[in-house]
C-alpha positions in Angstrom: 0.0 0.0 0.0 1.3 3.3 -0.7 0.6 7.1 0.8 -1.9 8.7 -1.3 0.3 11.4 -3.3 -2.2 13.6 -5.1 -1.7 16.3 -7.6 -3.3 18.4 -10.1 -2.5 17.5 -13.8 -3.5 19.2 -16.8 -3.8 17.8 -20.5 -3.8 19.8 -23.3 -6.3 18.7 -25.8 -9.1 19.0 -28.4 -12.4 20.5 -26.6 -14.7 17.9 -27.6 -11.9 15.8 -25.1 -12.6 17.6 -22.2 -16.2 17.3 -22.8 -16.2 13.5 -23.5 -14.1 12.9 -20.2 -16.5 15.3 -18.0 -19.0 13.3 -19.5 -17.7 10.1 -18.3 -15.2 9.0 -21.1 -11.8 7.6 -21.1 -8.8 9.8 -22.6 -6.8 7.7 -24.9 -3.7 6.8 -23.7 -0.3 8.1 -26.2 1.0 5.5 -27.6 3.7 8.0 -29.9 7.0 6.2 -30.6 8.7 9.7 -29.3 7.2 9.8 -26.1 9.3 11.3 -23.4 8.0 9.2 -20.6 6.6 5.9 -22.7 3.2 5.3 -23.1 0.6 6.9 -21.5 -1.9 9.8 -20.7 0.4 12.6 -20.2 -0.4 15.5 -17.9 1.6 19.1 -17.0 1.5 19.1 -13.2 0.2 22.2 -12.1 0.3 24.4 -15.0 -3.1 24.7 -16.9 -1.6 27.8 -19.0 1.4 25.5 -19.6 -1.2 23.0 -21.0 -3.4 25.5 -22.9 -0.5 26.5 -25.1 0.7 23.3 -26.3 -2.9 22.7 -26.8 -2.7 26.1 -29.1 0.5 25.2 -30.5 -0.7 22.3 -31.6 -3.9 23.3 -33.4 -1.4 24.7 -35.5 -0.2 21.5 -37.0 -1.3 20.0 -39.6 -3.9 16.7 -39.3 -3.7 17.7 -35.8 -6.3 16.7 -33.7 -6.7 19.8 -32.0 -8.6 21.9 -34.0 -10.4 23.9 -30.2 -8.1 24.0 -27.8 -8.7 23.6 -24.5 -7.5 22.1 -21.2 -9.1 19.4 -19.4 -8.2 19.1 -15.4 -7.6 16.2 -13.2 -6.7 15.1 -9.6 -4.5 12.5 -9.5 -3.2 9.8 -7.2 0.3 9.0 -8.9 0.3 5.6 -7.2 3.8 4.0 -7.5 5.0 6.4 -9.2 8.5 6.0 -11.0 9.5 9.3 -9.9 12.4 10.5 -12.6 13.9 13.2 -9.5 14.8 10.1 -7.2 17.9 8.7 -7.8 16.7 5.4 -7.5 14.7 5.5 -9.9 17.0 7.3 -12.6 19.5 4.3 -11.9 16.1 2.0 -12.6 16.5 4.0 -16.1 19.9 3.3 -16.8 20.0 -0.4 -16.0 17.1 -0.9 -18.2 19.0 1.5 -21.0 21.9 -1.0 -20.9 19.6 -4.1 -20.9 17.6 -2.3 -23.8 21.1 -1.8 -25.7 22.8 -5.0 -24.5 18.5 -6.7 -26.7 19.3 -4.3 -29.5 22.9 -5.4 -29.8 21.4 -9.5 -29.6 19.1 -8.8 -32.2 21.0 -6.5 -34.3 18.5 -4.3 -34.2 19.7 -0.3 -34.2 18.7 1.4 -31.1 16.5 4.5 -31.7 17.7 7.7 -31.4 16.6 10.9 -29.9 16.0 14.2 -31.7 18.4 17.1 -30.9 18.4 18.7 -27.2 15.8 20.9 -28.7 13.2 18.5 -30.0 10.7 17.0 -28.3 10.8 13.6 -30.2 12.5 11.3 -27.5 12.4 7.7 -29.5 15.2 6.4 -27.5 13.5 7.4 -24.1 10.2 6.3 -24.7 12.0 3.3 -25.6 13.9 2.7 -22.6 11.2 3.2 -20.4 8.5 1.3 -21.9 11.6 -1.3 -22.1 11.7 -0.6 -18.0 8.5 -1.5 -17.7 8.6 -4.8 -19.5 11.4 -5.2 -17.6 9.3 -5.3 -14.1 6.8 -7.3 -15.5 8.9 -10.5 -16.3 10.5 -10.7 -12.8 6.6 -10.0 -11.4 7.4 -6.5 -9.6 5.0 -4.4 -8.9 3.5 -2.3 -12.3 4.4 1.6 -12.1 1.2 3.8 -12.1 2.5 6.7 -13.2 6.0 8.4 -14.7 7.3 11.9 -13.4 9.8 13.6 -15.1 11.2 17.2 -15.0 12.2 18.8 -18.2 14.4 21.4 -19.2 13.1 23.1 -22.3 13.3 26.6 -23.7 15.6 29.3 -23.8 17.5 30.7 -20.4 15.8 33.3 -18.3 19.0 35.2 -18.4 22.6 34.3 -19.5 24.0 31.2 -18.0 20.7 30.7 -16.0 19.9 26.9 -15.4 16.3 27.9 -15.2 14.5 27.9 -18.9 11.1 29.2 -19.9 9.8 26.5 -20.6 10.9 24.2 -18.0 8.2 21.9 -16.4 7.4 18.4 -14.7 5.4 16.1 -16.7 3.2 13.0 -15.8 2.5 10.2 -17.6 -0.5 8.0 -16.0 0.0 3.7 -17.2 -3.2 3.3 -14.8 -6.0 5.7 -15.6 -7.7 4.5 -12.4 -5.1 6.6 -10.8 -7.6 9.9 -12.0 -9.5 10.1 -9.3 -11.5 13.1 -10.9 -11.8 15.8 -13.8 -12.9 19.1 -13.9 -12.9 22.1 -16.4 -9.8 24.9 -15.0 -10.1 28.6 -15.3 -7.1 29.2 -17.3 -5.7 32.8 -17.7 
């Protein structure tokens, strides 16, 4: 049994999404080959604005589907959360990138790459930690819930700053039962 650790998440999304889900629907889960944190429902935590403009920025795609944009809001129980800021976890990570590389190796299969530090498609990533979670799976540990990560992303706020604009902490939720509720946020 865990501690409840509850947040507030927001997804970026189509309006007819947040309607559907405050309706009683089920978001669709990612299933991109590029996503940072595997597969999943992916959430900002705590930034609705953050949200809203990805939503926006994506509208602006084409054969997007995100033609309103709009937020949907959610309270979330992370569960056992594989929690990218503790160092156990992030050497979880790398043992399963060196079991993912030692598979591709085997196989001769080529490992996928990552984008550039400024993209956001992360093919070797999603890789390894969709890898990680197979990994826990056929030894019979316990399933992760959830996937936090904290991103760096954006330009500096001044010269030589570590801080970016655009950093944030993402969530990526493997068990939807771990949304405990939506609701419709006032974004500004």
């Amino acid at each position: 049994m865990h501690a409840p650790q509850i947040i507030f998440g927001y997804h970026g999304c189509d309006a007819s999404v947040v309607r559907m889900a405050l309706d009683g629907g089920d978001i669709n889960p990612s299933i991109n080959a590029y996503d940072w944190l595997g597969h999943g429902i992916y959430f900002w935590e705590r930034s609705a604005v953050r949200a809203l403009k990805w939503a926006t920025e994506m509208a602006h795609t084409p054969h997007s589907p995100v033609q309103k944009p709009a937020v949907l809001g959610a309270v979330i129980d992370l569960g056992h959360c594989l929690d990218l800021a503790d160092p156990d976890s992030a050497e979880s990570v790398t043992i399963a990138y060196h079991d993912f590389l030692r598979r591709c190796r085997e196989a001769g299969d080529t490992p996928p790459k990552n984008k550039g530090p400024e993209s956001k498609a992360r093919f070797l990533d999603c890789a390894v930690i969709n890898h990680l979670h197979h990994l826990r799976e056929s030894v019979g540990e316990q399933p992760y819930d959830s996937v936090r990560g904290f991103f760096n992303e954006g330009k500096p706020v001044y010269p030589t700053a570590g801080l970016r604009t655009l950093d944030h902490v993402q969530i990526c939720i493997r068990n939807p039962r771990c949304i405990t509720d939506y609701f419709r946020p006032k974004v500004r």
